[in-house]
Biopython code that builds the backbone (N, CA, C, O; Angstrom):
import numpy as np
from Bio.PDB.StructureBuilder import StructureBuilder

atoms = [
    (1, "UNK", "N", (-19.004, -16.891, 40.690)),
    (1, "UNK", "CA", (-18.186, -15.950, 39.930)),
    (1, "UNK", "C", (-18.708, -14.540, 40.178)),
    (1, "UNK", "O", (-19.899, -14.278, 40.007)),
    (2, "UNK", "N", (-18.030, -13.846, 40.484)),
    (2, "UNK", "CA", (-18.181, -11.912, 40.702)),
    (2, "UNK", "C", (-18.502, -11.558, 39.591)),
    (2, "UNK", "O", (-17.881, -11.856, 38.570)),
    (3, "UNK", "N", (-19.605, -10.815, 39.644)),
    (3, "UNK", "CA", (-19.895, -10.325, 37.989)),
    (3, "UNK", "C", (-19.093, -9.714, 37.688)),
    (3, "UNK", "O", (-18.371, -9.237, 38.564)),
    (4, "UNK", "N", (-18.737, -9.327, 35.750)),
    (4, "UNK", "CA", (-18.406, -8.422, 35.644)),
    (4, "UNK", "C", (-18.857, -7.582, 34.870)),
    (4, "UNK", "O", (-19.552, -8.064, 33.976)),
    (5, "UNK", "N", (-18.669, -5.934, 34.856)),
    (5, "UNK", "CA", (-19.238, -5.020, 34.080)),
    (5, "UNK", "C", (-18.807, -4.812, 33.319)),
    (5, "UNK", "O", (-19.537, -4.477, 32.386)),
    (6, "UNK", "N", (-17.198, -4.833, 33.056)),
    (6, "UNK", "CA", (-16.589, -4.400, 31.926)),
    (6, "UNK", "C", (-15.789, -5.492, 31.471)),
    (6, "UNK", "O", (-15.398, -6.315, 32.298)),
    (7, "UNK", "N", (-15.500, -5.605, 30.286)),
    (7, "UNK", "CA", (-14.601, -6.713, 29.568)),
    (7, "UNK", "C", (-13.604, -6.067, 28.344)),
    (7, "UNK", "O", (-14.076, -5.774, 27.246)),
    (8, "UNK", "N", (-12.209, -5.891, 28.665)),
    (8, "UNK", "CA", (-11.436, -5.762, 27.820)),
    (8, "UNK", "C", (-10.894, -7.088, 27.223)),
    (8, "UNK", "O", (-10.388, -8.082, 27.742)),
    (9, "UNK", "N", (-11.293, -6.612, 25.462)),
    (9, "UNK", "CA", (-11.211, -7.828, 24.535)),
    (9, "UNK", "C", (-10.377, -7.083, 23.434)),
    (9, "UNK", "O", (-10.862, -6.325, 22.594)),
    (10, "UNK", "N", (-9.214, -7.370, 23.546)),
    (10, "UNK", "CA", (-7.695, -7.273, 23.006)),
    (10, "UNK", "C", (-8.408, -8.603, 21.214)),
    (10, "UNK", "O", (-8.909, -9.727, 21.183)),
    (11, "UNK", "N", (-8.112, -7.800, 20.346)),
    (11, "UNK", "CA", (-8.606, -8.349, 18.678)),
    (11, "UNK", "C", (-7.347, -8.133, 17.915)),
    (11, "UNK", "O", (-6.721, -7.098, 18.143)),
    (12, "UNK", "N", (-6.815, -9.139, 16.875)),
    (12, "UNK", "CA", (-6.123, -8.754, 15.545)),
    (12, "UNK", "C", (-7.254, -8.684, 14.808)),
    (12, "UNK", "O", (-7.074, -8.003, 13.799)),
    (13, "UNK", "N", (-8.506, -9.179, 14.926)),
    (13, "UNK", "CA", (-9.227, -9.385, 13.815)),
    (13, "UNK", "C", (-9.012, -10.940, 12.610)),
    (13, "UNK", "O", (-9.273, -11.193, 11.434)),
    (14, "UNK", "N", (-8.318, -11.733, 13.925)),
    (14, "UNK", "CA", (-8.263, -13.156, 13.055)),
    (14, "UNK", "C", (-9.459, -13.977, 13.333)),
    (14, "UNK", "O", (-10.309, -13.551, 14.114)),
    (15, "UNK", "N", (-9.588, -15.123, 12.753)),
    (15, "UNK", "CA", (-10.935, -15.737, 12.449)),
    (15, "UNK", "C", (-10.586, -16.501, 13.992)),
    (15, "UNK", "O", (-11.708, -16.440, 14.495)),
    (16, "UNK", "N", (-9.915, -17.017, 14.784)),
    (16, "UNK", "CA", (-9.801, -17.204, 16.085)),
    (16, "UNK", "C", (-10.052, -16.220, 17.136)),
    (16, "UNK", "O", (-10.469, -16.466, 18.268)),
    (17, "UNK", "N", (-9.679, -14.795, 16.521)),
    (17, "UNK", "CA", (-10.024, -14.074, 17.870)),
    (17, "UNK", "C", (-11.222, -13.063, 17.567)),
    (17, "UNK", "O", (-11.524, -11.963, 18.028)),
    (18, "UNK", "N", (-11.902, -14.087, 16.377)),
    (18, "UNK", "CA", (-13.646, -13.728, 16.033)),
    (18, "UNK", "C", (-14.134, -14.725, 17.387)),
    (18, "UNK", "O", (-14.769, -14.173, 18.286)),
    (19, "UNK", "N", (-13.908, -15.762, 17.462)),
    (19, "UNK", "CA", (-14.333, -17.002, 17.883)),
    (19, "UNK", "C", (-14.510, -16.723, 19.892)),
    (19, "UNK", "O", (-15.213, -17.177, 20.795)),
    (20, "UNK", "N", (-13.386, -15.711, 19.746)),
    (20, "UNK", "CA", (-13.259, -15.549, 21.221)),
    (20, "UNK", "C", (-14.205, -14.154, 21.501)),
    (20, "UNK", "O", (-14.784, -14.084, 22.585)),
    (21, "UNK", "N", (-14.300, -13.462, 20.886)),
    (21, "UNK", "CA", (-15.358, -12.146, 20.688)),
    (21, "UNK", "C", (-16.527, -12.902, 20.976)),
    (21, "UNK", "O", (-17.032, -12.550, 22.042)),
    (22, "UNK", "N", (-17.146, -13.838, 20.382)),
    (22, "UNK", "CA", (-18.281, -14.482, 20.047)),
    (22, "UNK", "C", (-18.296, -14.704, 21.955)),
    (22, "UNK", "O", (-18.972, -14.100, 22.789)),
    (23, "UNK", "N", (-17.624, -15.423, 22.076)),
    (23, "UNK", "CA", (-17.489, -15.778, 23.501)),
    (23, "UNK", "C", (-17.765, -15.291, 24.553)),
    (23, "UNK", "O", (-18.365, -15.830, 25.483)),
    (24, "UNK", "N", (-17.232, -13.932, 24.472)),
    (24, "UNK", "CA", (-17.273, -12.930, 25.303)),
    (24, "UNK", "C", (-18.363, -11.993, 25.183)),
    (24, "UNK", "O", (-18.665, -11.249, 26.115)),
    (25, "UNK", "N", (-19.050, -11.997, 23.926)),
    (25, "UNK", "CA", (-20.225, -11.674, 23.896)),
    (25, "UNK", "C", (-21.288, -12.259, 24.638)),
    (25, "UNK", "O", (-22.207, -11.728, 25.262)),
    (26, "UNK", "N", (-20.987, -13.474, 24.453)),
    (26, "UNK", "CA", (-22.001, -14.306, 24.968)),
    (26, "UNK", "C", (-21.713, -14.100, 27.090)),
    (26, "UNK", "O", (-22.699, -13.810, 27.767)),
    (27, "UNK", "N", (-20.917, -14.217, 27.485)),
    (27, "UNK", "CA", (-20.469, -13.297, 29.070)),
    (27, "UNK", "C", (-21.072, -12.173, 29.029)),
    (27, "UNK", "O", (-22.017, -11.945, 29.784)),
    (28, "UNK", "N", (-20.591, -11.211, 28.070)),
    (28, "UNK", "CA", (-21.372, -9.694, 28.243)),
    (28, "UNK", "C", (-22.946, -9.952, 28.618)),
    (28, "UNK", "O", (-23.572, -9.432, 29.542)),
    (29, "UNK", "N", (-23.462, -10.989, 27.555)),
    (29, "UNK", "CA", (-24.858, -10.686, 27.921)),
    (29, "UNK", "C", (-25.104, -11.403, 29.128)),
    (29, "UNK", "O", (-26.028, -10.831, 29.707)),
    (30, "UNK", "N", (-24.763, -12.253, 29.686)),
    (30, "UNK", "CA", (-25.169, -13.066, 30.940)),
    (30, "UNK", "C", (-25.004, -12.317, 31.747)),
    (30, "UNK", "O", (-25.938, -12.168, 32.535)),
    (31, "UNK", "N", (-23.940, -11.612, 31.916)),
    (31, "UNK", "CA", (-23.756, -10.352, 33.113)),
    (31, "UNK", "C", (-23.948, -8.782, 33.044)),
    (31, "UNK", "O", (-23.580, -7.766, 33.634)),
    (32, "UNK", "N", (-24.820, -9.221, 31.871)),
    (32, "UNK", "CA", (-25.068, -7.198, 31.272)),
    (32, "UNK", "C", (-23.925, -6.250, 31.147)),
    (32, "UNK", "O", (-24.106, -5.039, 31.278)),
    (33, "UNK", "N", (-22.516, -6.864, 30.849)),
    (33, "UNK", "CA", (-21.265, -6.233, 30.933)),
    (33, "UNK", "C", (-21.305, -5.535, 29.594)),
    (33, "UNK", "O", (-21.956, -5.855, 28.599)),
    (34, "UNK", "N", (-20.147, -4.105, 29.835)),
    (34, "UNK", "CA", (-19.914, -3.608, 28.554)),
    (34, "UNK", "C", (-18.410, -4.275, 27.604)),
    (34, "UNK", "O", (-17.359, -4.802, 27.970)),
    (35, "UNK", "N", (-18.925, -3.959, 26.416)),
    (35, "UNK", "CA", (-17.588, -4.886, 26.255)),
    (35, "UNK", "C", (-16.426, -3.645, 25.674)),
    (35, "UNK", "O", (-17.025, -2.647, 25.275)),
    (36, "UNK", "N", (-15.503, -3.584, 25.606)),
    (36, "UNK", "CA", (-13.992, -2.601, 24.954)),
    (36, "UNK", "C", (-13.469, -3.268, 24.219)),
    (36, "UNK", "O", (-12.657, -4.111, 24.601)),
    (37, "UNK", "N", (-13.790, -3.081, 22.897)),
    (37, "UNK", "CA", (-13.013, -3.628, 21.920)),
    (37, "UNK", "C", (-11.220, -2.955, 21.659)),
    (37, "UNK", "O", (-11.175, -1.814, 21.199)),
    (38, "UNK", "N", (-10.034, -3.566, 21.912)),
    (38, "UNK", "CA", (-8.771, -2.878, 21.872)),
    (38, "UNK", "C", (-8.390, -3.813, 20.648)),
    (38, "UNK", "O", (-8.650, -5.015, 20.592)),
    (39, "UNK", "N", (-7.719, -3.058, 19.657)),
    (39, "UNK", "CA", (-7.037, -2.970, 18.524)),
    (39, "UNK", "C", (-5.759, -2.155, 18.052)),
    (39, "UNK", "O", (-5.820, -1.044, 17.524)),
    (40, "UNK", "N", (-4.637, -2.834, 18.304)),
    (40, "UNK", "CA", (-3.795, -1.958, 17.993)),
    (40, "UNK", "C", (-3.009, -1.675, 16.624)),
    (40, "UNK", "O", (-2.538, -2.668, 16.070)),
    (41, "UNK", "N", (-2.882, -0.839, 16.221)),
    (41, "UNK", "CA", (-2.169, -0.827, 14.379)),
    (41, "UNK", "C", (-0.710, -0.716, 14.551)),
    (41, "UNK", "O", (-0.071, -0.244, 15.492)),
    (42, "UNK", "N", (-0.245, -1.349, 13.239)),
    (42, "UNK", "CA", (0.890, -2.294, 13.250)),
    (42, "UNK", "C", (1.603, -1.014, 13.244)),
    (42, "UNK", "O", (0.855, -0.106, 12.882)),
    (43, "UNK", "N", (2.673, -0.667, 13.493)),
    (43, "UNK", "CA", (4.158, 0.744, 13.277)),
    (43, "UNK", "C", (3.993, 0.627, 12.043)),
    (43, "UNK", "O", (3.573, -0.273, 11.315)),
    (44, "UNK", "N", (4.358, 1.601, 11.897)),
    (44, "UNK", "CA", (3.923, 2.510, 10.508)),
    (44, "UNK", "C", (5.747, 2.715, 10.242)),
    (44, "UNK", "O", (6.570, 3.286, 10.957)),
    (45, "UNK", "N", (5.927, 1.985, 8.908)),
    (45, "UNK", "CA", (7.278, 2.415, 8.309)),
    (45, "UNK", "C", (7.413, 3.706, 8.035)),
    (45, "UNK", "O", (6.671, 4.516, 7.478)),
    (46, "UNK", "N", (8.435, 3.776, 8.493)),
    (46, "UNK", "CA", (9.416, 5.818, 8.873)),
    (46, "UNK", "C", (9.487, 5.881, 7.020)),
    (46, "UNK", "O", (9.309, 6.998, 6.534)),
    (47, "UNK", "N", (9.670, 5.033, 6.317)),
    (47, "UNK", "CA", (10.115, 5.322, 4.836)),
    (47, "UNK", "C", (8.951, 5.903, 4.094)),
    (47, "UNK", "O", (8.923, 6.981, 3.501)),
    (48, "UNK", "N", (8.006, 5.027, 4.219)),
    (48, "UNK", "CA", (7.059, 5.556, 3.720)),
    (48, "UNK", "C", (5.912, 6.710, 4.521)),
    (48, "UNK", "O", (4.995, 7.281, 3.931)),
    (49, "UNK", "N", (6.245, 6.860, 5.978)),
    (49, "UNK", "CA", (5.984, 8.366, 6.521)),
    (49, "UNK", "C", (6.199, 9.341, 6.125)),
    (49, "UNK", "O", (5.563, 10.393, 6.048)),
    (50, "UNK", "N", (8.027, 8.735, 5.581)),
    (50, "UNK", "CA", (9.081, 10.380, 5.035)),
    (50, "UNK", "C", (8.222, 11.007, 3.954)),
    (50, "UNK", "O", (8.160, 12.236, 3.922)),
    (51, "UNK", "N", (7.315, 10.028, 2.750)),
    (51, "UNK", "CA", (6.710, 10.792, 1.723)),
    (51, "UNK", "C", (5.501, 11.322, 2.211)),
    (51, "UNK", "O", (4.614, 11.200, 1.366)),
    (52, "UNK", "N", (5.070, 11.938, 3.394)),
    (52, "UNK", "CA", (4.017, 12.519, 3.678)),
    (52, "UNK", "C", (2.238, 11.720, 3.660)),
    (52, "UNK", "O", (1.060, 12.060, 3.779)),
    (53, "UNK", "N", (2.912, 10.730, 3.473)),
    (53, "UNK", "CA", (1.422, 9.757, 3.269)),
    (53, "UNK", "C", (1.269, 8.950, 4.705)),
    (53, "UNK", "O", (0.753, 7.852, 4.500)),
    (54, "UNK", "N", (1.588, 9.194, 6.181)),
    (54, "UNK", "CA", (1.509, 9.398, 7.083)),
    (54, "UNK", "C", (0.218, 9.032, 7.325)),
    (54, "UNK", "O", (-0.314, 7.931, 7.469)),
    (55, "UNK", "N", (-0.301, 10.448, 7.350)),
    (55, "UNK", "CA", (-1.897, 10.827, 7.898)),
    (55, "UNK", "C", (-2.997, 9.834, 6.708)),
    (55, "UNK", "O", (-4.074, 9.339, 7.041)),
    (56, "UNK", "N", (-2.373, 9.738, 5.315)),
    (56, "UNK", "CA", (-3.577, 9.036, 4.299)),
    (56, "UNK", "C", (-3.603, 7.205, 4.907)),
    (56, "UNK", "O", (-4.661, 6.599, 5.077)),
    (57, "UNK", "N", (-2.256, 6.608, 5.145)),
    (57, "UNK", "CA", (-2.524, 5.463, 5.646)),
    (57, "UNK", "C", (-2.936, 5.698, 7.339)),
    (57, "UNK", "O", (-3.856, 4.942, 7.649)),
    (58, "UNK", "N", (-2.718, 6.098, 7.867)),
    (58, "UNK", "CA", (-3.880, 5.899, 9.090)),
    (58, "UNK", "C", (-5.346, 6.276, 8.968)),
    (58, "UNK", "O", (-6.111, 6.171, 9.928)),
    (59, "UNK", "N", (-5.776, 6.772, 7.627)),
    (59, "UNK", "CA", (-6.921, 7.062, 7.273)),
    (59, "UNK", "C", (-7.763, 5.777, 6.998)),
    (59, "UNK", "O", (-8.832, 5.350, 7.434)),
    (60, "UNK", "N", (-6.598, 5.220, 5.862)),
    (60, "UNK", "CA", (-7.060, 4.064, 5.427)),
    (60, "UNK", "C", (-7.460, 2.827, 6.344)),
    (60, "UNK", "O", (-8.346, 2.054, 5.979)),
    (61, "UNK", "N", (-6.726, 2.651, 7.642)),
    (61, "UNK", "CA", (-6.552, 1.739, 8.768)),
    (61, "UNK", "C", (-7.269, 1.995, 9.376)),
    (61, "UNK", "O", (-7.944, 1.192, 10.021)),
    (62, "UNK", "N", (-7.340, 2.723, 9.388)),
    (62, "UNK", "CA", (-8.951, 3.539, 10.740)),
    (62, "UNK", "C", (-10.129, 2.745, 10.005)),
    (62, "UNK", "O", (-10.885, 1.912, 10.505)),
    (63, "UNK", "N", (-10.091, 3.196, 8.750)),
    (63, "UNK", "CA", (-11.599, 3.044, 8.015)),
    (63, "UNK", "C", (-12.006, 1.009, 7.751)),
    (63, "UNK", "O", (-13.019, 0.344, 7.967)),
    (64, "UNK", "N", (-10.875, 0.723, 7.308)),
    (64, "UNK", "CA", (-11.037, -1.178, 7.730)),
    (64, "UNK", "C", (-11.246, -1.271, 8.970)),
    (64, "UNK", "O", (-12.267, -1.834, 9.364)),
    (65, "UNK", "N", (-10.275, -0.711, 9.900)),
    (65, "UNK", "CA", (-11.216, -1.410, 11.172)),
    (65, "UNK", "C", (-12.248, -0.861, 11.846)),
    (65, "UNK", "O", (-12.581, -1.240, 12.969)),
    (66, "UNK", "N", (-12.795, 0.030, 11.227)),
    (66, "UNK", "CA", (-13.957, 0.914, 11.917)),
    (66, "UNK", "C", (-15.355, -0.555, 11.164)),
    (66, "UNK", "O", (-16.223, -1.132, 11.819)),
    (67, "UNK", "N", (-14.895, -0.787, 9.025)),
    (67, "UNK", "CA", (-15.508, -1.348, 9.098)),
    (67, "UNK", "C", (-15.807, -3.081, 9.790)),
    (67, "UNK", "O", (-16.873, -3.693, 9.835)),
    (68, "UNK", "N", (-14.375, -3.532, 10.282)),
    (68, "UNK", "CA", (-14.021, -4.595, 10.657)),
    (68, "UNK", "C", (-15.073, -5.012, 12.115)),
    (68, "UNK", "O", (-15.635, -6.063, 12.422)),
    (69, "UNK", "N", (-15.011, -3.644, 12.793)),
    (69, "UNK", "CA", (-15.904, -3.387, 14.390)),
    (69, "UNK", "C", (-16.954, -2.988, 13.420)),
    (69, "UNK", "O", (-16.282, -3.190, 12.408)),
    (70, "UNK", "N", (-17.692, -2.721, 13.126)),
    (70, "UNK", "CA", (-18.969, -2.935, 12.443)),
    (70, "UNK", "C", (-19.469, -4.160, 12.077)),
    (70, "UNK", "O", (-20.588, -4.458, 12.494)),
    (71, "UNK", "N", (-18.865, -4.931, 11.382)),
    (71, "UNK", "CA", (-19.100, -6.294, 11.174)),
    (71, "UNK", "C", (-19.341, -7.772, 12.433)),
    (71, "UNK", "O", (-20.093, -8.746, 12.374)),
    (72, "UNK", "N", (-18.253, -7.311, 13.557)),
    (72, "UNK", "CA", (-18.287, -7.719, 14.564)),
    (72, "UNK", "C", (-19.542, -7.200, 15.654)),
    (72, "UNK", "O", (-19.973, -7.881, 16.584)),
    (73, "UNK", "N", (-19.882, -6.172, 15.375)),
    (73, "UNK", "CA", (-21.108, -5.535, 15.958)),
    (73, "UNK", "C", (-22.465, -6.574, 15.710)),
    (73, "UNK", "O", (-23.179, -7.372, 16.317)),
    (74, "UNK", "N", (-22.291, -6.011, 14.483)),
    (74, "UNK", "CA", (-23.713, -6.752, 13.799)),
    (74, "UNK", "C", (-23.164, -8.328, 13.914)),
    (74, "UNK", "O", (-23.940, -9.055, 13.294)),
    (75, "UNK", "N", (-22.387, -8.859, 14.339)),
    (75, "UNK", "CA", (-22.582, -10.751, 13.949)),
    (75, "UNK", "C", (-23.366, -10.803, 15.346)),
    (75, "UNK", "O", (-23.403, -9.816, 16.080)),
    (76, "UNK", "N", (-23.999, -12.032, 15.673)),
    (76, "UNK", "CA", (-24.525, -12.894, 16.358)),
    (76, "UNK", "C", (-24.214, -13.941, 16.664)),
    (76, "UNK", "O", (-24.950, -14.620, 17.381)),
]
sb = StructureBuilder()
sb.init_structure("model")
sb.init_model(0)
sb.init_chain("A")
sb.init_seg("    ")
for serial, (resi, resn, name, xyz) in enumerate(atoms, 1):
    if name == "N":
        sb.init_residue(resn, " ", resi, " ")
    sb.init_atom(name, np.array(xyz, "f"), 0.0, 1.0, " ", f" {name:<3s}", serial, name[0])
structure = sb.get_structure()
């Protein structure tokens, strides 16, 4: 197998695609690869944009999955 250095690892953050993180952690370290955690946030309803709370829920979403990739950091 060709090493690899980099590993894009596409997450919802479900307890299955913990399982596959775990996995790929375990690759990262065998091949000293970096890993890219990609997370994408769900569309944001236009209704509740219209009241200007926009910018406060992507605040809020940022901050779960900032702590969500923290948690995944620190597991083993």
């Amino acid at each position: 197998m060709r090493p690899l250095h980099e590993i894009l690892l596409p997450t919802d953050f479900s307890p299955r695609s913990a399982d596959v993180a775990r996995y790929a952690a375990g690759v990262a370290r065998h091949f000293s690869s970096q890993i890219t955690l990609l997370h994408v946030l769900p569309p944001v309803n236009l209704a509740f944009a219209a009241f200007g709370s926009c910018a406060m829920l992507d605040e809020v979403l940022t901050h779960q999955n900032e702590e969500t990739c923290d948690e995944l950091r620190h597991r083993k």
